[in-house]
GUZA-775729 format. One record per atom (N, C-alpha, C, O): residue in three letters; residue number from 1; x, z, y. Coordinates in nm, 2 decimals. Example, Ala and Ser with C-alpha at 12.3 -4.5 7.8 and 13.67 -1.06 7.14 Angstrom:
% residues 2
ATOM     r     k        u        w        v
ATOM   ala     1     1.32     0.78    -0.57
ATOM   ala     1     1.23     0.78    -0.45
ATOM   ala     1     1.32     0.78    -0.33
ATOM   ala     1     1.42     0.85    -0.33
ATOM   ser     2     1.28     0.71    -0.22
ATOM   ser     2     1.37     0.71    -0.11
ATOM   ser     2     1.29     0.79     0.00
ATOM   ser     2     1.34     0.80     0.11
% end
This chain:
% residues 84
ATOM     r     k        u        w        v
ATOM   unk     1     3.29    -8.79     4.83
ATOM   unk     1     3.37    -8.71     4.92
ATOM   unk     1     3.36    -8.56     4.89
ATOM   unk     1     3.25    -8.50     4.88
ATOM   unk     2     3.49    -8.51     4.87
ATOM   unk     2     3.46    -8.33     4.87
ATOM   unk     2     3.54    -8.29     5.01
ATOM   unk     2     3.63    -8.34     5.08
ATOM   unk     3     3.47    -8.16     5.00
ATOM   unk     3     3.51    -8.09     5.12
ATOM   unk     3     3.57    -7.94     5.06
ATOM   unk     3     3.55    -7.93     4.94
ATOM   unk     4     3.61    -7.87     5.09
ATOM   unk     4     3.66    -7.75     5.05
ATOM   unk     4     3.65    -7.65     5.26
ATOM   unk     4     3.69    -7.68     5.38
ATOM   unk     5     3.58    -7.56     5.21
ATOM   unk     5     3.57    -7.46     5.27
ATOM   unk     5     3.62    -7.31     5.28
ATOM   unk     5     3.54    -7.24     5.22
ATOM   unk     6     3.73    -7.23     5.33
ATOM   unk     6     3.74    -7.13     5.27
ATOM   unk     6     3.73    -7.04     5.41
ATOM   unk     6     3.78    -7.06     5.52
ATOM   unk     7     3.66    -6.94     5.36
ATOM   unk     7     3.59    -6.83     5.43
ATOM   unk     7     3.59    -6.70     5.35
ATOM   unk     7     3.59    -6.71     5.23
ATOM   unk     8     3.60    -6.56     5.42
ATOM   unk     8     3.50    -6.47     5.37
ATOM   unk     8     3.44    -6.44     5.43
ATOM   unk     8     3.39    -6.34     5.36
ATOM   unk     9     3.39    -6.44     5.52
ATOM   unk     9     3.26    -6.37     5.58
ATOM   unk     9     3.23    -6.43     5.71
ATOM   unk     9     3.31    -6.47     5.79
ATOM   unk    10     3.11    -6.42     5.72
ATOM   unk    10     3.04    -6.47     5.80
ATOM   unk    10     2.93    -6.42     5.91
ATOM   unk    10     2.82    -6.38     5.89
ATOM   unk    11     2.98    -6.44     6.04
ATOM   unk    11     2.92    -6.34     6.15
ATOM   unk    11     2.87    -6.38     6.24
ATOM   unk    11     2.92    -6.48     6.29
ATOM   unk    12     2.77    -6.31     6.29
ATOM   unk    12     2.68    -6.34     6.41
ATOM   unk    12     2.80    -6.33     6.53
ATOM   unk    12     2.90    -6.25     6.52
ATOM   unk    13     2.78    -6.42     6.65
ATOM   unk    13     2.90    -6.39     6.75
ATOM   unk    13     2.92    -6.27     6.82
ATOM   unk    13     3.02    -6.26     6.89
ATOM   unk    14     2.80    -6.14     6.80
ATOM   unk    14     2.85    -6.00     6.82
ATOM   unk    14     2.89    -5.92     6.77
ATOM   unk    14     2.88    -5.80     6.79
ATOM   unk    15     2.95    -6.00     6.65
ATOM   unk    15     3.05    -5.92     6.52
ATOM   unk    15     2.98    -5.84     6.41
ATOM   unk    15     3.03    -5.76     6.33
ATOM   unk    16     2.84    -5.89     6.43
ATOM   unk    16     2.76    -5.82     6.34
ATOM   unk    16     2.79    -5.95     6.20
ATOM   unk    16     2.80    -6.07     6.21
ATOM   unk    17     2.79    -5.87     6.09
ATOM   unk    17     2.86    -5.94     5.99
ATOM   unk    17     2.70    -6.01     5.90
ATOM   unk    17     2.60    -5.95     5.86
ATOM   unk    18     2.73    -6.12     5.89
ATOM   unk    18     2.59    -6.19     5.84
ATOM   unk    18     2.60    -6.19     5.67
ATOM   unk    18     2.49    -6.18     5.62
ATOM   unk    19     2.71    -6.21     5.60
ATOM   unk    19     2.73    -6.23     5.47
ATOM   unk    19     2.88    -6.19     5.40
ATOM   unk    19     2.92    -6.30     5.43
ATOM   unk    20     2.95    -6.16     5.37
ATOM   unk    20     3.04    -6.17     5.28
ATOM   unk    20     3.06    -6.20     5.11
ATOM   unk    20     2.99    -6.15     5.02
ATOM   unk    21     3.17    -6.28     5.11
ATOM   unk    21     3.21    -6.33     4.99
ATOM   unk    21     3.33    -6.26     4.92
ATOM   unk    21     3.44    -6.26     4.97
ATOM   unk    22     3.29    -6.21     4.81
ATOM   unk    22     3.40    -6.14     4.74
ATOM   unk    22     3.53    -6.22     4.67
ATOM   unk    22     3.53    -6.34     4.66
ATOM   unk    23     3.59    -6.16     4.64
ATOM   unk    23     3.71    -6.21     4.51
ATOM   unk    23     3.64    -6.33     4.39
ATOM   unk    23     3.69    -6.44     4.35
ATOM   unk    24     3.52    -6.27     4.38
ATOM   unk    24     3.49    -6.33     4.23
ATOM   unk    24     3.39    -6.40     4.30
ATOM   unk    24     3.32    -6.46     4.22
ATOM   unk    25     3.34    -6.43     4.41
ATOM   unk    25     3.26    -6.55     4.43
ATOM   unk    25     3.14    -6.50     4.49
ATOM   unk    25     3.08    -6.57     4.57
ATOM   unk    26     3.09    -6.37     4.46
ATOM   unk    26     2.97    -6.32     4.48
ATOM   unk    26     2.93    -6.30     4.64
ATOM   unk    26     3.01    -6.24     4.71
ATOM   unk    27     2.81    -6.35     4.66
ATOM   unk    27     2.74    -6.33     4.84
ATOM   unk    27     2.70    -6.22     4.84
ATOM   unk    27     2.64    -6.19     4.74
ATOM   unk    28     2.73    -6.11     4.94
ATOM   unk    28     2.73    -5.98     4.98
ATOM   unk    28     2.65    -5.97     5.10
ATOM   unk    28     2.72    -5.94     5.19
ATOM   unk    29     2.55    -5.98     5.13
ATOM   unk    29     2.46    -5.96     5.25
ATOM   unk    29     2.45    -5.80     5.26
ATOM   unk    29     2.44    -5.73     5.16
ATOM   unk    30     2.45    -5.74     5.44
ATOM   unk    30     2.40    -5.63     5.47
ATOM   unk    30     2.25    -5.59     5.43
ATOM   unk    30     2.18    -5.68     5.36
ATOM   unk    31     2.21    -5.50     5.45
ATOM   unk    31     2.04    -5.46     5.40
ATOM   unk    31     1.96    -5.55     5.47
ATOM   unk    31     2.00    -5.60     5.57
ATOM   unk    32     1.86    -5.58     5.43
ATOM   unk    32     1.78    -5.63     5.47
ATOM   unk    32     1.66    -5.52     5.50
ATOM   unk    32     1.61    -5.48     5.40
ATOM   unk    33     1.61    -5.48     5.61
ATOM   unk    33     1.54    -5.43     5.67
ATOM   unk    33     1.39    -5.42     5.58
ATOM   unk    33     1.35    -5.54     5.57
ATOM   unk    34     1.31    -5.34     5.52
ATOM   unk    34     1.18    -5.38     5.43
ATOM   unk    34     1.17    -5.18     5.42
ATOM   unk    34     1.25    -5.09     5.40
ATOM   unk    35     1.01    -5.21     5.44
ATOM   unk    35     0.94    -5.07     5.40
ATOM   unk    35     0.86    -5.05     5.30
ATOM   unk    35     0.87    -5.14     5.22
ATOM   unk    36     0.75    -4.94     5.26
ATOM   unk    36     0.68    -4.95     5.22
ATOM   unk    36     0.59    -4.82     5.25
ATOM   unk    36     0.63    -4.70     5.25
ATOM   unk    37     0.44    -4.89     5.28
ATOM   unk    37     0.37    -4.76     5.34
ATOM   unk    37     0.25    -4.70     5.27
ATOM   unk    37     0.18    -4.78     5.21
ATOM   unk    38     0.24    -4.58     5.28
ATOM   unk    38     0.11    -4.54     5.18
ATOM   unk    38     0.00    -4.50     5.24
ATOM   unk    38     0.01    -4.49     5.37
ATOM   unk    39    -0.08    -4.48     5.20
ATOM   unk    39    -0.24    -4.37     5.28
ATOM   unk    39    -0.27    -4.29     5.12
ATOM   unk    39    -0.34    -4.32     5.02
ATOM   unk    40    -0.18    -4.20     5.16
ATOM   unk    40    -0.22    -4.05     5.03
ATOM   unk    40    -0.26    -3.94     5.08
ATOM   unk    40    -0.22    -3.85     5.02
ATOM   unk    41    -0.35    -3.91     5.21
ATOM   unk    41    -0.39    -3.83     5.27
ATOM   unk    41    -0.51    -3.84     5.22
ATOM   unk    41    -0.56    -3.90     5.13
ATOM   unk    42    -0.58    -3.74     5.31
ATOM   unk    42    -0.74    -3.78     5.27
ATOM   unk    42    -0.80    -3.88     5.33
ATOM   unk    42    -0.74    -3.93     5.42
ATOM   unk    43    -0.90    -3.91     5.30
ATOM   unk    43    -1.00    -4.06     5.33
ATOM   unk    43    -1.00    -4.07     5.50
ATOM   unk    43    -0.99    -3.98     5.58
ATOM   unk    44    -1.00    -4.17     5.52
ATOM   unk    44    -0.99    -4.20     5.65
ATOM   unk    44    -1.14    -4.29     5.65
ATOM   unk    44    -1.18    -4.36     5.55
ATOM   unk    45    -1.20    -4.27     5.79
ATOM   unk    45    -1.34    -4.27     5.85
ATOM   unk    45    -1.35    -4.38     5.90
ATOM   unk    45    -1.28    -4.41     6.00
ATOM   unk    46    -1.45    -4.49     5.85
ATOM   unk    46    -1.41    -4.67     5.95
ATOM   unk    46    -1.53    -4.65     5.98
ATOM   unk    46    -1.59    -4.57     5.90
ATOM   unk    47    -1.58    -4.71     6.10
ATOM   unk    47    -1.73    -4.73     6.12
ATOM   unk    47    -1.75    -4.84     6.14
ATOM   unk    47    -1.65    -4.90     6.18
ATOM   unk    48    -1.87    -4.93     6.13
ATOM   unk    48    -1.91    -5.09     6.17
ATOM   unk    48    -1.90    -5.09     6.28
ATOM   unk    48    -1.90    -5.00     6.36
ATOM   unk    49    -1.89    -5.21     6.30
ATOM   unk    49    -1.88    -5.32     6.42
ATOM   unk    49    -1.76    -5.25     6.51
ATOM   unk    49    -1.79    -5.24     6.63
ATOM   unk    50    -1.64    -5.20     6.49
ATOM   unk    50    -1.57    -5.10     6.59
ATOM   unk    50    -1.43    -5.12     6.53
ATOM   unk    50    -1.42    -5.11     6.41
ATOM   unk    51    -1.34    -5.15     6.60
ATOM   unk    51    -1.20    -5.17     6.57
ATOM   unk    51    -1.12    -5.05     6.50
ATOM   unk    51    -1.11    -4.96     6.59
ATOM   unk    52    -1.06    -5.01     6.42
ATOM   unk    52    -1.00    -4.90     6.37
ATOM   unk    52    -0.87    -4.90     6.29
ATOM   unk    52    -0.87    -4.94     6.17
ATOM   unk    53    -0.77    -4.85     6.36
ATOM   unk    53    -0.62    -4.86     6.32
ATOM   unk    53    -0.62    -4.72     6.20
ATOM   unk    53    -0.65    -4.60     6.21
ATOM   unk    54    -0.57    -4.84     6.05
ATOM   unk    54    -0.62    -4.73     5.95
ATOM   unk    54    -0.39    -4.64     5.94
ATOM   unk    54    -0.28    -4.69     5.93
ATOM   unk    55    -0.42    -4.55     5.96
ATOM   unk    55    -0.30    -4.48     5.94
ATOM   unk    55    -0.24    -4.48     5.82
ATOM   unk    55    -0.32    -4.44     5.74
ATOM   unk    56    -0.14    -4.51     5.77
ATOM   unk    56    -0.02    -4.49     5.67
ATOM   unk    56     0.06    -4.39     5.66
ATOM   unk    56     0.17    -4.43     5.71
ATOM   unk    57     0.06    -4.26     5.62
ATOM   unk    57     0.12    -4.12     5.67
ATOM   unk    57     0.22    -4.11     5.58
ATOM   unk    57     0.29    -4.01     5.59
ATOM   unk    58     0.26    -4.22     5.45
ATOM   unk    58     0.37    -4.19     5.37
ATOM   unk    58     0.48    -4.30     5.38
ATOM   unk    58     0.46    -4.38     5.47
ATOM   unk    59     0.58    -4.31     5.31
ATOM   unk    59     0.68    -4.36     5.31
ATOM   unk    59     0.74    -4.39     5.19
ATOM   unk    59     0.86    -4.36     5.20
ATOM   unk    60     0.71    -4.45     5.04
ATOM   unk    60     0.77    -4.46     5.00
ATOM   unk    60     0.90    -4.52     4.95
ATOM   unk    60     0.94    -4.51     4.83
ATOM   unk    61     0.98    -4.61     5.09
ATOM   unk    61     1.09    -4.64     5.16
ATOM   unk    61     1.13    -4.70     5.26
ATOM   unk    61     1.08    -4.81     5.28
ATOM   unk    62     1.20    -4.67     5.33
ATOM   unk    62     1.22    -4.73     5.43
ATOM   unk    62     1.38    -4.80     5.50
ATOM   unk    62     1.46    -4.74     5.58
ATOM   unk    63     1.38    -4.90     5.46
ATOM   unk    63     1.54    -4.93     5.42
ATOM   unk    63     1.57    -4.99     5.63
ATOM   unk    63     1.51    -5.08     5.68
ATOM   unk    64     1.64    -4.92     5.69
ATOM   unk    64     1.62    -4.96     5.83
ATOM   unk    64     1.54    -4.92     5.92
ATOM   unk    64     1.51    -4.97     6.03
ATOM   unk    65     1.46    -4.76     5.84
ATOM   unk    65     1.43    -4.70     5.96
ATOM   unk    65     1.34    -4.77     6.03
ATOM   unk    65     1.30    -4.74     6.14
ATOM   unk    66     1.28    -4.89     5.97
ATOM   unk    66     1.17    -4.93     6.11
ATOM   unk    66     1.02    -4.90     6.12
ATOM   unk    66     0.95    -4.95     6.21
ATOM   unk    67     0.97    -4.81     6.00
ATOM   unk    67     0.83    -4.80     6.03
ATOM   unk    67     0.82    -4.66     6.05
ATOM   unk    67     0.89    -4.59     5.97
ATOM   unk    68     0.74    -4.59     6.16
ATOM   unk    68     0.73    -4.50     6.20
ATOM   unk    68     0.61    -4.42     6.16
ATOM   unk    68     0.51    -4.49     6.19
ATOM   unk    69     0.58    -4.31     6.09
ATOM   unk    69     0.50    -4.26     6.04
ATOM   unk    69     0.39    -4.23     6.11
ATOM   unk    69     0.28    -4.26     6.09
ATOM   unk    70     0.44    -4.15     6.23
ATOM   unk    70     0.34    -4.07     6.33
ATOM   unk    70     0.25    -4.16     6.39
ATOM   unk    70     0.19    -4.10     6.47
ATOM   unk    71     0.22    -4.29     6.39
ATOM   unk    71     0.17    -4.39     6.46
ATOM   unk    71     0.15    -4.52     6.38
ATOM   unk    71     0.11    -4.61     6.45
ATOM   unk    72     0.17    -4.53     6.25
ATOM   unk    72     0.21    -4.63     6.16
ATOM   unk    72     0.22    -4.75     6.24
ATOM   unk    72     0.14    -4.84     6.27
ATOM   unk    73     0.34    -4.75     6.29
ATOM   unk    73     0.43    -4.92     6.33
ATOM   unk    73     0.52    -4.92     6.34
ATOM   unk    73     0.59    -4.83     6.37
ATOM   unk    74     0.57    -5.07     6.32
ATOM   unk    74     0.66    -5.12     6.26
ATOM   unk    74     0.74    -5.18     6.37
ATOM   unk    74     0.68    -5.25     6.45
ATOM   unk    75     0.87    -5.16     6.40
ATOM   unk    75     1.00    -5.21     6.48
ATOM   unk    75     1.05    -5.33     6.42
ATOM   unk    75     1.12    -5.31     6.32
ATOM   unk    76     1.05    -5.43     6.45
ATOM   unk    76     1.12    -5.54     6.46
ATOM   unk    76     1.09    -5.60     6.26
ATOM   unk    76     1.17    -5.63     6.17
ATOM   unk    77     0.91    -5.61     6.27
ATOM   unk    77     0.87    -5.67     6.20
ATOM   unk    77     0.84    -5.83     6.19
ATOM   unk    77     0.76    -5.87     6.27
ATOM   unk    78     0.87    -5.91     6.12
ATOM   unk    78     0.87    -6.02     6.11
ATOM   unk    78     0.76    -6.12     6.01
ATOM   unk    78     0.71    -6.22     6.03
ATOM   unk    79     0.76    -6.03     5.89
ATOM   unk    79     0.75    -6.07     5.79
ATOM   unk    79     0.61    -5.96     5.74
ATOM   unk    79     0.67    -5.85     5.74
ATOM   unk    80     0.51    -5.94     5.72
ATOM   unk    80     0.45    -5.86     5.69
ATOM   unk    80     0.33    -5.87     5.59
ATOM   unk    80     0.25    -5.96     5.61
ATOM   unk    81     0.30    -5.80     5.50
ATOM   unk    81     0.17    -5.82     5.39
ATOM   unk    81     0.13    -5.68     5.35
ATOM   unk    81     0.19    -5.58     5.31
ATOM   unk    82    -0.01    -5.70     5.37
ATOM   unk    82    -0.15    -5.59     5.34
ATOM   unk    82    -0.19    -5.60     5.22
ATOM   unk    82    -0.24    -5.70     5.17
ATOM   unk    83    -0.18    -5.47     5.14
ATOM   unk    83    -0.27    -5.45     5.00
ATOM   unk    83    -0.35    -5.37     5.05
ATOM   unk    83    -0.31    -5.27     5.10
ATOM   unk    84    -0.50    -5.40     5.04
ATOM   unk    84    -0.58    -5.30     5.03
ATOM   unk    84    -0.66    -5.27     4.87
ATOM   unk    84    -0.74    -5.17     4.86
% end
């Protein structure tokens, strides 16, 4: 059994556009939301046994605006991983 489908694009029901398909076949997705954060300041101070939120004061991208420098956090994070 085949089916035949013909679309170009594909949307969330608040008209936010989820994917599009070109002429030549190719899937066209909006940005995908992804950062990247640095600590290139000077050394930051941990002490034992004491909880301590280590700061990230750089940016070397930020596709969507969602990680905020002044406070290092992240808006409408889902997906996340730590290199230390």
């Amino acid at each position: 059994m085949t089916s035949i489908l013909g679309t170009q694009s594909i949307q969330h029901p608040n008209g936010t556009a989820a994917m599009t398909i070109d002429a030549s076949g190719r899937i066209l997705t909006p940005a995908r939301p992804a950062f990247r954060a640095e600590k290139r300041a000077s050394n930051q101070s941990i002490s034992d046994s004491t909880t301590t939120a280590i700061t990230f004061e750089h940016e070397a991208f930020d596709i969507g605006s969602n990680y905020n420098t002044s406070n290092s956090r992240c808006f409408k994070c889902k997906h996340r991983q730590t290199t230390c």
